[in-house]
C-alpha positions as CSV (number, residue, x, y, z in Angstrom):
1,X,-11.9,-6.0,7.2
2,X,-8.4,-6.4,7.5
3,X,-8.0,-9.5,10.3
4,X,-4.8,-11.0,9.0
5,X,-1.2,-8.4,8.4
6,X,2.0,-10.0,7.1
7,X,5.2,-7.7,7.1
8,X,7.7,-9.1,5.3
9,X,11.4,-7.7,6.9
10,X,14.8,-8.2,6.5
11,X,16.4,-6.1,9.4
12,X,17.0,-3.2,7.6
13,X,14.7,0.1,8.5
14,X,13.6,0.7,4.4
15,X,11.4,-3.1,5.6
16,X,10.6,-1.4,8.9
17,X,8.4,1.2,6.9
18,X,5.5,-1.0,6.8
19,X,5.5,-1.3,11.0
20,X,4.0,1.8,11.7
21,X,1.0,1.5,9.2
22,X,0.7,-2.5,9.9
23,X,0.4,-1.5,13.6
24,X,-2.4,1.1,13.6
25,X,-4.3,-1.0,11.3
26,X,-3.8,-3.9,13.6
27,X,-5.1,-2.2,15.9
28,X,-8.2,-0.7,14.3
29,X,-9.2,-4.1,13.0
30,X,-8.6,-6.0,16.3
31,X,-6.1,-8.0,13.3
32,X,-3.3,-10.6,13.9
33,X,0.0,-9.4,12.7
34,X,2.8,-11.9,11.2
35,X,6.5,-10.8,10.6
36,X,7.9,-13.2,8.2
37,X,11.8,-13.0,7.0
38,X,13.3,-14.5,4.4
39,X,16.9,-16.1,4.1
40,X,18.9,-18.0,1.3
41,X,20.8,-20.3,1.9
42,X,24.0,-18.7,1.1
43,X,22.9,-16.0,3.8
44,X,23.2,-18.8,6.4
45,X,26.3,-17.6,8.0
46,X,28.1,-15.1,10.4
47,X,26.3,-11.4,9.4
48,X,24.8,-8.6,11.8
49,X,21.1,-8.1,10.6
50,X,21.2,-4.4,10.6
51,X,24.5,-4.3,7.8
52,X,21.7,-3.8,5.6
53,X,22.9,-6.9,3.4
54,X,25.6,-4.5,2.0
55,X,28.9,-5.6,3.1
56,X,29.9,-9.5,2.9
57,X,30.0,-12.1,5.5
58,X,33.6,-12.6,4.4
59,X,34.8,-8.9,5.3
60,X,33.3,-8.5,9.0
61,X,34.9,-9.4,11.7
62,X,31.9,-10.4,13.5
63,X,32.3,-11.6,17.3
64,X,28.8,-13.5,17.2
65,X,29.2,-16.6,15.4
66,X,25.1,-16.8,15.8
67,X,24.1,-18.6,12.8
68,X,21.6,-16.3,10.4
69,X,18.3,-17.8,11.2
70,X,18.9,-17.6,14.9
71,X,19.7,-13.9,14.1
72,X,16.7,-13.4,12.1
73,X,14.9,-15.1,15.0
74,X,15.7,-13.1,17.4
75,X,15.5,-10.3,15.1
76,X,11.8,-10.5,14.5
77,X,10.8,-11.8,18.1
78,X,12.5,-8.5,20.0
79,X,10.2,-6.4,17.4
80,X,7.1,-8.3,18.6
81,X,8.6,-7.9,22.2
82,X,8.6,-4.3,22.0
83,X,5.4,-4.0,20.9
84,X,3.6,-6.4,23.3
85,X,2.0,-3.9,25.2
86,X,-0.4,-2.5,22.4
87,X,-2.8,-5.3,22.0
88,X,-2.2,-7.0,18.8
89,X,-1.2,-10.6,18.5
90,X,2.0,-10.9,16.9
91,X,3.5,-14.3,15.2
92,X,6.9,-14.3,13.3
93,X,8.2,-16.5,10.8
94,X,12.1,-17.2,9.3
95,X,11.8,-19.5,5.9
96,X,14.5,-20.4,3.7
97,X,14.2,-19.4,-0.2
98,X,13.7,-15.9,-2.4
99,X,12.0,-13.6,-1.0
100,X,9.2,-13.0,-3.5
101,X,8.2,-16.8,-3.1
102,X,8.8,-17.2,0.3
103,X,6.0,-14.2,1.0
104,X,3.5,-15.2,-1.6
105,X,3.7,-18.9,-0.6
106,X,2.9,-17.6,3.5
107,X,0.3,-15.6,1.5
108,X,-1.3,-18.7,0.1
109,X,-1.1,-20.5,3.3
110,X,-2.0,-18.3,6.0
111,X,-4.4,-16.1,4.0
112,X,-3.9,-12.7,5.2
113,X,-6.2,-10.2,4.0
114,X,-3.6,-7.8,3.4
115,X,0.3,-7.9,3.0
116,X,2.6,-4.5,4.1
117,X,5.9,-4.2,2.2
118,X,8.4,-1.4,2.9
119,X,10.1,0.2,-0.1
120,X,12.2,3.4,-0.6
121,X,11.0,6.3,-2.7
122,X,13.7,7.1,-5.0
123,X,16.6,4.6,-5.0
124,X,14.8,1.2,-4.8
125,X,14.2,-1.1,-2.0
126,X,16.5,-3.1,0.4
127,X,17.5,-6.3,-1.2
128,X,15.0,-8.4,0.8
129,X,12.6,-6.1,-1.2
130,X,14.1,-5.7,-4.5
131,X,11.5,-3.4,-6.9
132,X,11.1,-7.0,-9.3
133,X,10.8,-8.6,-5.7
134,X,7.8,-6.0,-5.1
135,X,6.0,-6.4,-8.2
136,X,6.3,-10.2,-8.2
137,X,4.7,-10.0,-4.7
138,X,1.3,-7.7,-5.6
139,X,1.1,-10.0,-9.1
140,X,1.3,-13.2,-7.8
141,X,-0.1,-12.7,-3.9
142,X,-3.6,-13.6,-3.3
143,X,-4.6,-10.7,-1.2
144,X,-3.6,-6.9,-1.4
145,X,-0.3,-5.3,-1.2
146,X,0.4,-1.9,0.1
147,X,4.3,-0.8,-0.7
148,X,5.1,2.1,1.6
149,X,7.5,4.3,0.7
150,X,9.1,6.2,4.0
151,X,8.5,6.5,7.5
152,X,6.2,9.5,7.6
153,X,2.4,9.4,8.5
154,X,-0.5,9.0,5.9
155,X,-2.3,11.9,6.2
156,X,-3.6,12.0,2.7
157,X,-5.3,8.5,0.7
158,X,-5.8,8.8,-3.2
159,X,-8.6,6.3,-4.2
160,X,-8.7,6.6,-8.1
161,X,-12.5,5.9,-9.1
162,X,-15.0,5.4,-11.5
163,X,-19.1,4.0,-12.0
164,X,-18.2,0.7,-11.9
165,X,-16.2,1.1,-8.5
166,X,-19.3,3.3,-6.9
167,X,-21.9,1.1,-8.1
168,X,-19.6,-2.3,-6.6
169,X,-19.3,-0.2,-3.1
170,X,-16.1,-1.4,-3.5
171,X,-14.4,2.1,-1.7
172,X,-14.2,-0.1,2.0
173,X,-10.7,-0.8,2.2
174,X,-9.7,2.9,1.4
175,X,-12.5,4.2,3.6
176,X,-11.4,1.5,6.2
177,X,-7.3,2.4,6.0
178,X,-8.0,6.0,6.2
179,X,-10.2,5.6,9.6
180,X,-7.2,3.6,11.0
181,X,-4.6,5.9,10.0
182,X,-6.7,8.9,10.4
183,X,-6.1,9.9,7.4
184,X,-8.4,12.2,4.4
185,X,-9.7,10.2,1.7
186,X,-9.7,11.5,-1.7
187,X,-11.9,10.4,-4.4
188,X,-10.7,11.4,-8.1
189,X,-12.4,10.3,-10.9
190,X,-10.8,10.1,-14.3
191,X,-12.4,10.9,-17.5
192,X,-11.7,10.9,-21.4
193,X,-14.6,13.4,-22.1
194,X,-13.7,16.0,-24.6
195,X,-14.6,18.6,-22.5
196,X,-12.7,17.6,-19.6
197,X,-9.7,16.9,-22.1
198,X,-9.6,19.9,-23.6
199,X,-10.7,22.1,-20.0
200,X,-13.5,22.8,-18.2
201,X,-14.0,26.7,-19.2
202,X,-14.5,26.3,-23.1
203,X,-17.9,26.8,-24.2
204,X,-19.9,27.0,-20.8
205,X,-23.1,29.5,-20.7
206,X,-23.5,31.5,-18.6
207,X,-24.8,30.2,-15.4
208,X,-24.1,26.8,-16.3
209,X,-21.9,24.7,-14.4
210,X,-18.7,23.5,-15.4
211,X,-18.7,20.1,-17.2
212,X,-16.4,18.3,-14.3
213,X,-18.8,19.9,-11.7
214,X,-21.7,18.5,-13.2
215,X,-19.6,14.8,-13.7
216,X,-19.2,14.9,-10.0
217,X,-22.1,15.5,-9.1
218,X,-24.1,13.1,-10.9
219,X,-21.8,10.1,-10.5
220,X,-21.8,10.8,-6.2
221,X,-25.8,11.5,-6.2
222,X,-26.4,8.1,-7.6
223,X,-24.2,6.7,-4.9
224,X,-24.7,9.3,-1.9
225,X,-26.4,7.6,0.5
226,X,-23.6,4.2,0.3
227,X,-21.0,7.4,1.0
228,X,-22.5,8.8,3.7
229,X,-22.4,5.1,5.2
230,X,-18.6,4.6,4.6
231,X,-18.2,8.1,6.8
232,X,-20.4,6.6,9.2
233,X,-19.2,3.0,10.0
234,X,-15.4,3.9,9.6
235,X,-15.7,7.5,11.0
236,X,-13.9,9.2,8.4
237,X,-14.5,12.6,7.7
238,X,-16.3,13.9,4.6
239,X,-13.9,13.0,1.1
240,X,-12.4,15.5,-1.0
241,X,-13.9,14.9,-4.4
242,X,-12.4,15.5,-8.3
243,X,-13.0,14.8,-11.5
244,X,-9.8,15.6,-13.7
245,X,-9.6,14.9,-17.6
246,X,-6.1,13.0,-19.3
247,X,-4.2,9.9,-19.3
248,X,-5.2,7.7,-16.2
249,X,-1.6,7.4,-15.2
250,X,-0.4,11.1,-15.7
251,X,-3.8,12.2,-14.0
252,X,-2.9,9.9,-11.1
253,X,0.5,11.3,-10.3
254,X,-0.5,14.8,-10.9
255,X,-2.9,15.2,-8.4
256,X,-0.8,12.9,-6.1
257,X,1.7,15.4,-6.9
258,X,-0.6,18.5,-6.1
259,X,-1.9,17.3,-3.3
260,X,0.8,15.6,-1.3
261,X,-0.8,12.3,-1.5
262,X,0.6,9.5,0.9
263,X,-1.1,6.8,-0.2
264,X,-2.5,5.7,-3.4
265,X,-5.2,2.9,-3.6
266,X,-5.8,1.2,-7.4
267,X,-7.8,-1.9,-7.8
268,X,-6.5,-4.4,-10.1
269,X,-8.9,-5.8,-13.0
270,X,-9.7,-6.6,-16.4
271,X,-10.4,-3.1,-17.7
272,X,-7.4,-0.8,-19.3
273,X,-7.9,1.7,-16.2
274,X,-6.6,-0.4,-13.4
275,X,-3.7,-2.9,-15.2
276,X,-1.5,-3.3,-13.5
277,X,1.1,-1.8,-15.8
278,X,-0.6,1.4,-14.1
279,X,0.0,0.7,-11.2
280,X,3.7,-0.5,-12.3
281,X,3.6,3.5,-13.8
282,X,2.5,5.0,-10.4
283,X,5.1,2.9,-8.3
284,X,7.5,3.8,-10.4
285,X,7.2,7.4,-11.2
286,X,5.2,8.6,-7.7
287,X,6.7,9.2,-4.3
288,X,3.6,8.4,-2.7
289,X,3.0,4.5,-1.2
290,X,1.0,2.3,-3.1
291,X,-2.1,-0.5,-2.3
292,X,-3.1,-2.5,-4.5
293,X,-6.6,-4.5,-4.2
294,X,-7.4,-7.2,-5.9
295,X,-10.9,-7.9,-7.7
């Protein structure tokens, strides 16, 4: 599925977040992986990469006069060095411009079929990876973007769902990462049924089951036999299922919250429930990463 990885990185280790997932998945898919920088032109002078772009050129002393895309150069090439001995092709790439151009253009033209950004989870990004930097990238790339948010393993992947999604067999790519990362898949449905609005207990007889129960159960019959196939060709173990009533964005970070969710997969498209001002919502307010599919 996932044959083509860029990583975008800037030297600084909130980038290097997106190595450990880009690897295993490399790895899983048998996938090429491309590190790409970026550099302006004003940053073609005498810094060390790991300074983390936050002290000038003009206030280090620096004793390598390397220029900056020699630095970046050699940068991105010992990364791919140490990592030689795992089995996945490595490329890497230093182009001249803003960052948010620079990876969607290498988007365009290499066509990856999935693009790993690191971010931070609570006081932005590097500067290579600026939040507007971020968003520009999942809006205007051609492929998906995951943003991850720290170092720590995904253990736990959130795949917000609904008919349409089942009845697509569009669950692959979350089914797919969570095989690779081995990692539990949850699938949560969101609703805007009374009953599920207002809770499951009011007005049940007795003996009857609860109205989300019911939801569930219904919605993964129709589809059972293409979910028992995603467990089979990916290896996953069984998903955790839920059906929560609300807001799509509040339910979303709530159970992320509950559940200590490390990834969250939405699916951009036409309909209210996956805008991407949702997903804008989740990045912002969640500290779990984020992947964004595109239709």
């Amino acid at each position: 599925m996932f044959k083509k990885i860029l990583v975008p990185l800037d030297g600084s280790q909130l980038s290097e977040f997106a190595l450990n997932p880009a690897l295993a998945l490399a790895q899983a898919n048998k996938a090429e992986l491309i590190l790409m920088s970026a550099i302006m032109d004003k940053e073609m002078v005498e810094v060390e990469v790991d300074e983390y772009y936050e002290t000038s050129a003009s206030s280090l002393t620096p004793p390598n006069t390397m220029p900056m895309r020699a630095r970046m150069e050699n940068y991105l090439d010992s990364i791919a060095e140490t990592r030689a001995g795992i089995g996945v092709p490595i490329r890497t790439l230093v182009l001249e411009g803003d960052a948010a151009s620079c990876v969607v253009e290498t988007a365009v033209s290499l066509q990856p079929n999935l693009i790993i950004m690191g971010t931070h989870g609570r006081s932005g990004v590097s500067r290579l990876l600026l939040g507007s930097v971020t968003q520009k990238v999942w809006h205007q790339a051609p492929c998906p973007v995951m943003a991850v948010r720290d170092a720590q393993p995904i253990k736990n992947i959130l795949m917000p769902i609904d008919q349409e999604l089942l009845a697509e067999h569009a669950l692959d790519p979350g089914f797919a990462i969570g095989s690779a990362l081995s990692a539990q898949v949850h699938l949560l449905i969101v609703s805007q049924d009374s009953a599920l609005m207002h809770g499951d207990d009011i007005e049940i007889a007795p003996g009857e089951k609860p109205f989300s129960q019911k939801l569930a159960e219904d919605m993964y019959n129709q589809e059972g036999a293409y979910l028992v196939d995603l467990e089979e060709r990916y290896g996953t173990v069984k998903p955790i299922t839920a059906v929560r009533g609300g807001k799509e964005e509040d339910v979303i970070l709530a159970y992320a919250a509950e559940n200590n969710i490390d990834l969250i997969v939405c699916r951009s498209s036409n309909r209210r429930w996956f805008q991407t001002s949702i997903s804008d919502k989740v990045m912002r307010d969640s500290q779990s990463s984020l992947l964004v599919l595109k239709r």
